[in-house]
Kinemage of the C-alpha trace (Angstrom):
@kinemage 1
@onewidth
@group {chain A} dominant
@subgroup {mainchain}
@vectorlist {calphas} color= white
{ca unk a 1} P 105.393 109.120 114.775
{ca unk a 2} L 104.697 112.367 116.933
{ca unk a 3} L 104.866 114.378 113.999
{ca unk a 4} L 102.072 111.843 111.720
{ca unk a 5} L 100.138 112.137 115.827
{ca unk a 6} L 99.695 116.028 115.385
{ca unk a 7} L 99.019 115.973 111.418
{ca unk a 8} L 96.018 113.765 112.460
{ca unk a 9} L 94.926 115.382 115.279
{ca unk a 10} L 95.772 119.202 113.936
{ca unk a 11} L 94.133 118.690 110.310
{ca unk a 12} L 97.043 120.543 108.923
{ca unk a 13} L 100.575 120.334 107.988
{ca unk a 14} L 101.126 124.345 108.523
{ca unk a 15} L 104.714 124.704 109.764
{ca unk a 16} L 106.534 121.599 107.997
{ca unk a 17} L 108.465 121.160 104.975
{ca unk a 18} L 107.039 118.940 102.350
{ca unk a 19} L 110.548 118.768 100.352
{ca unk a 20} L 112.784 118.043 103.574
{ca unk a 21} L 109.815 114.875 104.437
{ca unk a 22} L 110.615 113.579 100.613
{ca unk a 23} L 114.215 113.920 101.779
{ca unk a 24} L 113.814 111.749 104.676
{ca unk a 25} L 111.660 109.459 102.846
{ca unk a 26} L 114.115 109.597 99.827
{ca unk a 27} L 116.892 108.106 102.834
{ca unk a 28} L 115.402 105.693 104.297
{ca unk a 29} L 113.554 103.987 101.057
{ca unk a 30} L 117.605 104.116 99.650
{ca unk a 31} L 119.029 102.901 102.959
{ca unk a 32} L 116.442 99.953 103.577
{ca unk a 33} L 116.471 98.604 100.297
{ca unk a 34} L 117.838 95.474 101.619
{ca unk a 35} L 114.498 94.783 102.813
{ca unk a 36} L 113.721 92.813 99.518
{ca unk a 37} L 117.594 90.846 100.133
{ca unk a 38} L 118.353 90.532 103.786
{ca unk a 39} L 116.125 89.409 106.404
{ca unk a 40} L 118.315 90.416 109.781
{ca unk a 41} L 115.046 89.822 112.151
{ca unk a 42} L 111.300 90.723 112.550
{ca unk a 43} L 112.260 93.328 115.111
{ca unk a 44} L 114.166 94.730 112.353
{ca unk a 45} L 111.944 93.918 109.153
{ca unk a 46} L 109.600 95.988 111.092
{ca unk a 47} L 111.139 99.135 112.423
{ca unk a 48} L 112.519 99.402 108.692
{ca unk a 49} L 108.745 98.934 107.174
{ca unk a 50} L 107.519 101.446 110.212
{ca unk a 51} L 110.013 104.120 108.892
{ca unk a 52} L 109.317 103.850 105.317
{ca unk a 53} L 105.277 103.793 105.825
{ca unk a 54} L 105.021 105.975 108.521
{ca unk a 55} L 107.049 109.044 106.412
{ca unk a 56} L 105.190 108.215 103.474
{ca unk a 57} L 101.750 108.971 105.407
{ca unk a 58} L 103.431 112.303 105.976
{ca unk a 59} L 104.481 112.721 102.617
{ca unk a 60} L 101.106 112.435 101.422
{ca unk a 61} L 99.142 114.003 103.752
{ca unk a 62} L 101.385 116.980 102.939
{ca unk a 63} L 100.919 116.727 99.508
{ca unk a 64} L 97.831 114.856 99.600
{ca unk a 65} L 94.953 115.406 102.293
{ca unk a 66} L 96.068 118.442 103.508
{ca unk a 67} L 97.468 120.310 100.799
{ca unk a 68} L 95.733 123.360 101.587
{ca unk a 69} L 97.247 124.096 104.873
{ca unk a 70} L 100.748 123.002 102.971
{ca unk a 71} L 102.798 126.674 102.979
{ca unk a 72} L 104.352 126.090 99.653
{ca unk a 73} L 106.116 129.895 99.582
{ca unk a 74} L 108.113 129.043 102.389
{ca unk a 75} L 109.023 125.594 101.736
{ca unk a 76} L 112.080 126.419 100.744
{ca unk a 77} L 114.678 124.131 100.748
{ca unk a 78} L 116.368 123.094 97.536
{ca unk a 79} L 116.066 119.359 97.156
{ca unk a 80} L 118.201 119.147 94.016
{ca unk a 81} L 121.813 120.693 95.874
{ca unk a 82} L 121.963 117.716 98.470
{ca unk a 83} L 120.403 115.033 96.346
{ca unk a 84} L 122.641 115.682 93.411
{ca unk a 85} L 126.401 115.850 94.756
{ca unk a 86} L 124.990 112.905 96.696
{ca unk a 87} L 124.227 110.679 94.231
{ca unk a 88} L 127.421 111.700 92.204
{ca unk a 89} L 129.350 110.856 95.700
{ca unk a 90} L 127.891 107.404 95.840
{ca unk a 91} L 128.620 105.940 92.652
{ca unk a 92} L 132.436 106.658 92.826
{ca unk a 93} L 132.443 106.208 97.031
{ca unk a 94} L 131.244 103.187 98.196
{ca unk a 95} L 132.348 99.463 99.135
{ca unk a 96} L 131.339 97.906 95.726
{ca unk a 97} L 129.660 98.743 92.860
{ca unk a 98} L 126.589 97.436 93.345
{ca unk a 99} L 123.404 98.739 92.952
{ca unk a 100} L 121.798 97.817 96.307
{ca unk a 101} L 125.349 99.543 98.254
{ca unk a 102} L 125.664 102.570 96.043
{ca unk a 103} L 121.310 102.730 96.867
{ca unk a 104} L 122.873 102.200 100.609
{ca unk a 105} L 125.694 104.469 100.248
{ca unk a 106} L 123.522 107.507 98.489
């Protein structure tokens, strides 16, 4: 929430990495798929859809509105060696083989 606050305020994303905000966003759209299953409580419904909308403003302001200021030679970090062994690790270690737990378990 801070970070989206100084985006706004700042006009800029200089400083942040785009690929580790698709990472976050990449957890919790796996982790709250149960969203569209479970209803646990509104307090809950909406922290979950908070989360998920709130990163994806960053996402695309970062890749979006403020592309320019978006530092792309230093953004670094190399999406495909966490996402990868992760998603190898959840198929064979989770609690059942479901879609919505190995999602969860990813």
């Amino acid at each position: 929430c801070f970070l989206l606050a100084y985006m706004l305020n700042a006009k800029s994303c200089n400083g942040y990495s785009g690929k580790t905000q698709l990472m976050y966003l990449t957890v919790f759209i796996t982790r709250y798929l149960d969203l569209i299953t479970n209803f646990i409580s509104v307090y809950n419904t909406t922290m979950k859809v908070m989360f998920i909308s709130i990163k994806a403003t960053i996402v695309y302001l970062i890749y979006g509105r403020f592309k320019q200021t978006h530092d792309k030679e230093n953004d670094t970090f190399r999406f495909e060696v966490l996402v990868i062994p992760c998603a190898i690790l959840a198929v064979f270690i989770n609690h059942e083989s479901s879609v919505m737990e190995i999602m969860w378990t990813f």
